[in-house]
C-alpha positions as CSV (number, residue, x, y, z in Angstrom):
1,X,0.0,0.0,0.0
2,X,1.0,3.5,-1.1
3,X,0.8,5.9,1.6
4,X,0.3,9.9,0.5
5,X,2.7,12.2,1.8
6,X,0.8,15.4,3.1
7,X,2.9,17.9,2.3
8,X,1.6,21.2,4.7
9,X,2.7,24.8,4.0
10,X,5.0,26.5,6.0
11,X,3.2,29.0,7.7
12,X,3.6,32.6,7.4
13,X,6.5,34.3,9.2
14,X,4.4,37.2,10.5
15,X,6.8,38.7,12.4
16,X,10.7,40.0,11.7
17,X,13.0,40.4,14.9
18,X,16.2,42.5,13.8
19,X,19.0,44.7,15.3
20,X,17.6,48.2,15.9
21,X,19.9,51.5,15.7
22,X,20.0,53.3,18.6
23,X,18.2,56.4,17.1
24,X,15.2,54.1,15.6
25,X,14.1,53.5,19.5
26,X,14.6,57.2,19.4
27,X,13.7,58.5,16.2
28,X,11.6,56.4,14.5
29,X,9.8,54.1,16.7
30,X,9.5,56.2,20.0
31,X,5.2,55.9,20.6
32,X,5.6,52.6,19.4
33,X,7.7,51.7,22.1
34,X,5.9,53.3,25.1
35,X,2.8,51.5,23.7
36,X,4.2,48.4,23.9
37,X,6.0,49.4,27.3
38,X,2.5,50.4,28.8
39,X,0.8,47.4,27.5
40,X,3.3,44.7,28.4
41,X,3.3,45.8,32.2
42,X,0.1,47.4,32.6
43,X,0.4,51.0,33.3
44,X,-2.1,53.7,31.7
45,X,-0.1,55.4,28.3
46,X,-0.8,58.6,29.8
47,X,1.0,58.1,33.3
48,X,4.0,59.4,34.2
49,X,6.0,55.9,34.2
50,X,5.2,55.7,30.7
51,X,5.8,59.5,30.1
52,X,9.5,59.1,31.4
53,X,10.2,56.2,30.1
54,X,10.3,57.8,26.5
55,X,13.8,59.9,28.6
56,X,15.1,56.4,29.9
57,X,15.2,54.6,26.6
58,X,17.3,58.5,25.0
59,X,19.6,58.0,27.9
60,X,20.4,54.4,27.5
61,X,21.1,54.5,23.9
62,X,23.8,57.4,24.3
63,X,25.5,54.4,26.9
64,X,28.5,52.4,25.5
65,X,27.8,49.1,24.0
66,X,24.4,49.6,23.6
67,X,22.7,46.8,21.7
68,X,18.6,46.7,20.6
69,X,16.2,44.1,18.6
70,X,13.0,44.8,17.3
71,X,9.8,42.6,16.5
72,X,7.6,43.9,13.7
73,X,5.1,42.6,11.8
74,X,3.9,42.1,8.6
75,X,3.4,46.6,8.0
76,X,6.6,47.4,10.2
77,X,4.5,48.4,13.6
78,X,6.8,47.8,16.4
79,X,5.1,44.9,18.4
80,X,8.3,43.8,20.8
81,X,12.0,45.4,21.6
82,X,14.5,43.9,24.1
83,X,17.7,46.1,24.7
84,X,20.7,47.2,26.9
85,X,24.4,48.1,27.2
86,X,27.4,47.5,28.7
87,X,27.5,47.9,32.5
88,X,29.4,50.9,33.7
89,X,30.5,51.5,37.6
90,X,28.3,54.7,38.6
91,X,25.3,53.8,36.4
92,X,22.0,54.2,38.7
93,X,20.9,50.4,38.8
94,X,24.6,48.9,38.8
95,X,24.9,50.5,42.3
96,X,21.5,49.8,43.7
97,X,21.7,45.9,42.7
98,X,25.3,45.9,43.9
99,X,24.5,46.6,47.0
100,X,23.0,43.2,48.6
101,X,26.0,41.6,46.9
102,X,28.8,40.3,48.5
103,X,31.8,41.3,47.3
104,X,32.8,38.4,45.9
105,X,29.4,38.1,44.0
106,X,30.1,42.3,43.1
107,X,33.8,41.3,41.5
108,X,31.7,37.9,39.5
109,X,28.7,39.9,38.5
110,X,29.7,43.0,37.8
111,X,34.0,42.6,36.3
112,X,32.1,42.2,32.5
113,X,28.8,42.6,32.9
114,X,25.8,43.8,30.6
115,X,23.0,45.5,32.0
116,X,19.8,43.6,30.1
117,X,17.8,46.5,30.3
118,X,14.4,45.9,28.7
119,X,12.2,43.2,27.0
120,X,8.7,44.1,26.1
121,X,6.4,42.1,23.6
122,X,2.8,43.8,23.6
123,X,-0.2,41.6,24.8
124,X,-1.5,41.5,21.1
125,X,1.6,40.3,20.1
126,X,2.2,37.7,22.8
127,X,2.1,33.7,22.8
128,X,4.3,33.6,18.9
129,X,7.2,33.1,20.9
130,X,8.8,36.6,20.5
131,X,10.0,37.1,23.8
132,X,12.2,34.2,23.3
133,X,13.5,35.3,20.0
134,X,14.3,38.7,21.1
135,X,16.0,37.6,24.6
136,X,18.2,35.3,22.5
137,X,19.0,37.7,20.0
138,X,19.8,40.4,22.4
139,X,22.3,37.8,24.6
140,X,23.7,37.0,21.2
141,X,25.0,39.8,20.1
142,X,26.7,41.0,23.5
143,X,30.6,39.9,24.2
144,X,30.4,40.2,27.8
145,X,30.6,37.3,30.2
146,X,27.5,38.2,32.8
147,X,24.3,40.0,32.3
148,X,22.2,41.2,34.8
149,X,18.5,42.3,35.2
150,X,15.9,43.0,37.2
151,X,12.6,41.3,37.3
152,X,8.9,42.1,38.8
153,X,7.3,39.5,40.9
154,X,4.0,39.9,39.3
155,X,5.8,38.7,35.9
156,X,5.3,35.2,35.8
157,X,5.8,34.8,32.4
158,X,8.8,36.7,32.3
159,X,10.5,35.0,35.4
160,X,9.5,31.6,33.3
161,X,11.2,32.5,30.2
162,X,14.5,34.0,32.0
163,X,14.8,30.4,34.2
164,X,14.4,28.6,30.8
165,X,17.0,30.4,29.3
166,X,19.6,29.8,32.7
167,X,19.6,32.9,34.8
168,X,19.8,32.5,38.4
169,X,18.1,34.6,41.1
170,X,21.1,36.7,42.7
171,X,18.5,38.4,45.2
172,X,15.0,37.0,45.3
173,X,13.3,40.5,46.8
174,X,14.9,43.6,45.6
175,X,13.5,46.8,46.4
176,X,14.6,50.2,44.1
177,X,14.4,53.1,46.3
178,X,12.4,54.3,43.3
179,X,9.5,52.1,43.4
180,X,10.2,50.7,47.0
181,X,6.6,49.0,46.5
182,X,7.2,46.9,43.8
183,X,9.1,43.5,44.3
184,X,11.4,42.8,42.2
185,X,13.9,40.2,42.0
186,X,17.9,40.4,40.0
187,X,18.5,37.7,37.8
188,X,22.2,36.7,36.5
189,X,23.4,35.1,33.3
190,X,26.8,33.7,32.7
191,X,28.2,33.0,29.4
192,X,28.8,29.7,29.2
193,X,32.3,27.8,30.7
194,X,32.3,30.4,33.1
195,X,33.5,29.1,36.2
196,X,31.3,29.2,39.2
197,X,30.2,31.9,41.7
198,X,32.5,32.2,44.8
């Protein structure tokens, strides 16, 4: 007996994820990206943690060894970015995550580190597996032998896709002295045949 192959299209890539310039989060894509920012954690478009995030994001991509990926779909709308840069002794978050280190953990962590700033992928967007493509792209493309980043409690899906990918919790209940009531906890990734932590 002759059995029919079923031959099934491919289906449809709907979705591009590529390297952003720094001026595109900037320049081009700056709503975009405060759309997706407000609708990936929740918070109205018009509040001011929205509003100043549009600042952060020109402020980070002036740091050195700054690296971004975008998602967009089929009519270029920016749907996802992930981003960050090369971590720098005096940068704002450095010093308030190095602080419940120990020193040994600070001299691990922190000797070549990269600060793994951002990963947003709208709700409308979500379930295509973009966070994964643009977290992977993003640790990719940096040289550096840690990367670091903070992550809120409340994220469940986020925390899920960082453990699949191999960070470890550093501290499980960080509190920035910005948003003291939001849990958060800082997540560490070593590049790997790095040897262990002290």
């Amino acid at each position: 007996m002759w059995l029919r192959s079923v031959i099934r299209p491919r289906p449809e890539r709907r979705f591009e994820v590529r390297e952003l310039a720094p001026d595109e989060l900037c320049e081009r894509f700056p709503d975009q990206a405060l759309w997706i920012f407000s609708g990936a954690l929740g918070f109205p478009r018009d509040s001011s943690r929205v509003r100043s995030f549009a600042d952060t994001i020109r402020r980070h991509t002036g740091y050195g060894g700054f690296r971004a990926f975008g998602a967009l779909n089929v009519r270029g709308r920016l749907v996802g970015f992930s981003y960050g840069y090369s971590s720098q002794p005096g940068l704002w978050w450095r010093e308030q995550i190095s602080e419940p280190l120990t020193p040994d953990e600070r001299d691990f962590w922190l000797r070549d580190a990269f600060e793994f700033a951002e990963l947003h992928v709208h709700p409308t967007a979500q379930g295509r597996g973009l966070g994964s493509r643009l977290h992977d792209a993003l640790i990719a493309a940096h040289p550096h032998a840690t990367a670091l980043l903070s992550v809120m409690h409340r994220s469940a899906v986020a925390r899920h896709l960082y453990a699949s990918r191999g960070w470890e919790t550093l501290v499980e209940d960080m509190r920035f002295s910005t948003e003291p009531q939001t849990a958060f906890s800082i997540l560490g990734w070593r590049r790997p045949a790095q040897g262990k932590t002290p």
